[in-house]
C-alpha positions in Angstrom: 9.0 -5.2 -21.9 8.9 -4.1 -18.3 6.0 -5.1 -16.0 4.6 -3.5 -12.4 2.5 -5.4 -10.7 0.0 -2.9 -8.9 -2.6 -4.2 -6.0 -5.7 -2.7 -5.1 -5.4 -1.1 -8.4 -9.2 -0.2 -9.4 -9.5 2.8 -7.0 -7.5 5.8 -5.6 -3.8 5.3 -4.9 -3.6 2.3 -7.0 -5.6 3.2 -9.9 -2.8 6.4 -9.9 0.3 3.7 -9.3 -1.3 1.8 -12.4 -1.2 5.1 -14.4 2.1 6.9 -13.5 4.0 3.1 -13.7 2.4 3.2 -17.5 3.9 6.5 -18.1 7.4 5.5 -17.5 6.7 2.2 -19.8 5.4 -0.1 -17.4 2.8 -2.5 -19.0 0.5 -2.9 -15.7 0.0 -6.2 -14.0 -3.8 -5.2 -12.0 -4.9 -6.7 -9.2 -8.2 -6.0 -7.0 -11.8 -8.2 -6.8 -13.5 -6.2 -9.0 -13.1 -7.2 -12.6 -15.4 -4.5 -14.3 -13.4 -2.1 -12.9 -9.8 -3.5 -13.7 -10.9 -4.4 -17.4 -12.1 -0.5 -17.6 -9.0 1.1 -16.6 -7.3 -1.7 -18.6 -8.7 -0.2 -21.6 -7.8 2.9 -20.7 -4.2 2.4 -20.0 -4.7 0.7 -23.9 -5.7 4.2 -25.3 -3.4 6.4 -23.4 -0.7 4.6 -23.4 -1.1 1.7 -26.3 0.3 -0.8 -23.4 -1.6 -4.1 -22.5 -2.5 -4.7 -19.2 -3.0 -8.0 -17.5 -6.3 -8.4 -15.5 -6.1 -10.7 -12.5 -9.6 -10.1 -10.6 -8.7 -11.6 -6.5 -9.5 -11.1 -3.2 -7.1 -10.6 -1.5 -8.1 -10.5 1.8 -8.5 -14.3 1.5 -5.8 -17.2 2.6 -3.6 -18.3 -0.4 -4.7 -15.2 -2.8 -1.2 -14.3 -3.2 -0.4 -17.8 -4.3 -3.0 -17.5 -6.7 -1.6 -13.9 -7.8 1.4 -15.5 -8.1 1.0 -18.5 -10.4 -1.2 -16.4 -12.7 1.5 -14.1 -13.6 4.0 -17.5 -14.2 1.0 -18.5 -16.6 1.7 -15.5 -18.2 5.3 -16.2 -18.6 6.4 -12.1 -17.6 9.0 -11.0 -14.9 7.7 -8.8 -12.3 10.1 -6.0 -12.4 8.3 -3.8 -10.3 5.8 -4.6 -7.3 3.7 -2.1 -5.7 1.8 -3.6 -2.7 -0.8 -1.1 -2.4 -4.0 -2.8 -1.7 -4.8 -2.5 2.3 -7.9 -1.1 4.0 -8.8 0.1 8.1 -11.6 -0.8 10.1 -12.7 2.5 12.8 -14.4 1.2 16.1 -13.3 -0.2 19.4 -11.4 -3.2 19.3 -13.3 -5.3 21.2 -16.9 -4.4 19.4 -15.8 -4.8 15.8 -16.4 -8.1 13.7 -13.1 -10.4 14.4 -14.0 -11.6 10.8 -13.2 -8.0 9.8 -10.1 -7.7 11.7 -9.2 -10.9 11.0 -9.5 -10.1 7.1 -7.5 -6.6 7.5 -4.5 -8.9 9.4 -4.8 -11.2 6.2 -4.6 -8.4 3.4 -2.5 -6.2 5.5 0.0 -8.2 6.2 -0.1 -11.8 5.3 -0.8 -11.5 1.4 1.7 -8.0 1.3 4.3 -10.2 2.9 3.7 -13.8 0.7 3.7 -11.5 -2.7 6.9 -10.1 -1.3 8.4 -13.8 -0.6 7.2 -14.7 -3.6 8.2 -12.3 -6.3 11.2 -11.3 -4.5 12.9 -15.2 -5.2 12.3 -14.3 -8.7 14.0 -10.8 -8.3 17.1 -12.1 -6.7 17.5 -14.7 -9.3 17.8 -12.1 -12.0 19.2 -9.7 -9.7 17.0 -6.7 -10.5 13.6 -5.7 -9.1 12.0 -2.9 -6.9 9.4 -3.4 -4.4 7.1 -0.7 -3.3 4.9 -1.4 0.1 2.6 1.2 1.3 2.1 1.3 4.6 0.9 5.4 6.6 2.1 7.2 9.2 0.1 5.3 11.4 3.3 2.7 11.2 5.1 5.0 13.6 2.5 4.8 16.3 -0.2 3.1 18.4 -3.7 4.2 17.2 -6.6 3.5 19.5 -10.4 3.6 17.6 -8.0 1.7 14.6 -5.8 -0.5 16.9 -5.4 -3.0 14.4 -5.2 -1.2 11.0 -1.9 0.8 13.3 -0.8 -2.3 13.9 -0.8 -3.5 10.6 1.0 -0.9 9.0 3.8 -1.2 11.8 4.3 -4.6 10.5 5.0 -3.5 7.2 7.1 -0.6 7.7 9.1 -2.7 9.6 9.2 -6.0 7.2 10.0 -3.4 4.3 12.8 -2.0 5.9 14.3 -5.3 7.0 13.7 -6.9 3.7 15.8 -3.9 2.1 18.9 -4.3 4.0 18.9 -8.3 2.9 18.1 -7.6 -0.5 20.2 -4.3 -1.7 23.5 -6.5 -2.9 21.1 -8.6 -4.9 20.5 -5.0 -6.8 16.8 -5.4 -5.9 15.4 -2.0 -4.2 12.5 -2.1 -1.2 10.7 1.2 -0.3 8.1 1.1 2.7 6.1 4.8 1.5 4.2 6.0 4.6 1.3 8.4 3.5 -0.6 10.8 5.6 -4.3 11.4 5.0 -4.9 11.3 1.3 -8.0 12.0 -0.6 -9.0 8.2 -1.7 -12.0 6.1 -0.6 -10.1 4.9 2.5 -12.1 6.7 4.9 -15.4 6.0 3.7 -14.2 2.4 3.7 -13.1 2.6 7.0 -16.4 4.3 8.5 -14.7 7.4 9.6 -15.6 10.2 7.5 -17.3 11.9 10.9 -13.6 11.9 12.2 -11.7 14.7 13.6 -8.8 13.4 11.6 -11.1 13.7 8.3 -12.6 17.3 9.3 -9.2 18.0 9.7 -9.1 18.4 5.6 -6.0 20.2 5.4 -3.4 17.3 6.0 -5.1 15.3 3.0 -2.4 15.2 0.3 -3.6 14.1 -3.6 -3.8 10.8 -4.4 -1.7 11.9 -7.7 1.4 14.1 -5.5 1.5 11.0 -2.9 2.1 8.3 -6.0 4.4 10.7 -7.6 6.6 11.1 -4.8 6.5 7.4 -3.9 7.8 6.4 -6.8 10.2 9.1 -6.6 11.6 7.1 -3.7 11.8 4.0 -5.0 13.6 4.6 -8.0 15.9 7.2 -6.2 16.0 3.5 -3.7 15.1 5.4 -0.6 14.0 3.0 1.9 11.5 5.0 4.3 9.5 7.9 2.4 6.8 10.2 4.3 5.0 12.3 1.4 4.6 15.3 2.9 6.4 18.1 5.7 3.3 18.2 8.1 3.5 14.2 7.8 7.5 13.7 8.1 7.4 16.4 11.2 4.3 14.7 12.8 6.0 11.1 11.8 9.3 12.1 13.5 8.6 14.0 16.6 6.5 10.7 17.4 9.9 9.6 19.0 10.2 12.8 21.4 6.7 12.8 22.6 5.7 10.3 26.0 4.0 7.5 24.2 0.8 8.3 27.3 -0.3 11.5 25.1 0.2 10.1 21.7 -2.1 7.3 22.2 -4.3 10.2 23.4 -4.2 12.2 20.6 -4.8 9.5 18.2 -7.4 8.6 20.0 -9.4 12.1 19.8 -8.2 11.9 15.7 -9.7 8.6 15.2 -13.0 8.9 16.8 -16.1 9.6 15.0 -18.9 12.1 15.4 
């Protein structure tokens, strides 16, 4: 029996990750705080695929979730074949105004818990020498982003953890894939307090939550290392590098700002 372990699974991308990884034979490992939610698509997974799901109900934007994650899925006594860090959220605003708590949380789920399941499943990877992690980071990885300085920030971090990790790790037959969505149509937004943005009236660069998962996982079983779902979002991603650094933090600015 092959499990994926999917965070962040009860809504949009990661409710979709939990679906496709079932269709391919995956028995899903979820992972989000709410239960009711987990235990629904659980049951769903059950009918439509006659696979059992295990529920772990954590916050993960707390200090030693991943830990927690981690030691519930030992109980369990499964290998983790496949990881899917998905679970991640922004915060809109000026730096300075917004709650540190917030920030401070978004740093914690964003990074520190993506990076200690990584650590953590990973030594169980190499020992059987098999294993693919997916991290999701955005676009945003490839740039400063002021109005969502941190959230930016954050998913630089990632992209550039995922793609270190995958050099160390590819002669221990383990595959890591950093997938770098554009806009997609999920909750993130609303989350995020932006749905007044430019960036969101801008509807036409939001990809499905379905095509984004589908080509993610594309990726990391074809073990690509760097995937940007999307030709408007690879172009805009790559021509990052040949544009003065002064006008993109201008322009992400204008994106990012509500009303």
């Amino acid at each position: 029996m092959k499990y994926a372990l999917i965070t962040g699974a009860s809504t949009g991308l990661g409710k979709d990750f939990a679906y496709s990884l079932a269709k391919q034979g995956y028995s899903p490992i979820l992972v989000a705080r709410n239960a009711d939610r987990l235990k629904s698509l659980a049951s769903e997974i059950k009918v439509k695929f006659g696979l059992d799901s295990i529920v772990i109900a954590e916050d993960l934007s707390l200090p030693n979730a991943a830990e927690k994650v981690y030691k519930s899925v030992k109980k369990s006594k499964v290998f983790v074949s496949c990881l899917v860090n998905n679970a991640g959220y922004g915060l809109n605003g000026e730096f300075h105004q917004n709650s540190f708590e917030e920030e401070s949380k978004m740093i914690q789920l964003n990074v520190t818990t993506l990076a200690e399941l990584c650590h953590l499943f990973l030594q169980d990877m190499v020992t059987k020498k098999e294993g693919y992690i997916l991290n999701v980071a955005s676009t945003a990885a490839f740039q400063p982003g002021p109005l969502m300085t941190n959230y930016y920030a954050t998913k630089a971090y990632v992209l550039s953890l995922s793609e270190g990790i995958a050099e160390e790790v590819k002669d221990y037959g383990i595959t890591v894939t950093c997938l770098c969505p554009g806009p997609t149509k999920t909750e993130f937004f609303e989350r995020a307090k932006m749905s007044g943005s430019k960036l969101v009236k801008s509807s036409f660069l939001a990809m499905n939550s379905l095509d984004v998962v589908d080509i993610g996982l594309k990726a990391l079983f074809a073990k690509r290392v760097v995937k940007i779902p999307g030709m408007i979002n690879f172009i805009m991603a790559e021509s990052i590098r040949f544009t003065p650094r002064i006008i993109i933090r201008k322009i992400a600015k204008f994106l990012n700002k509500v009303g």
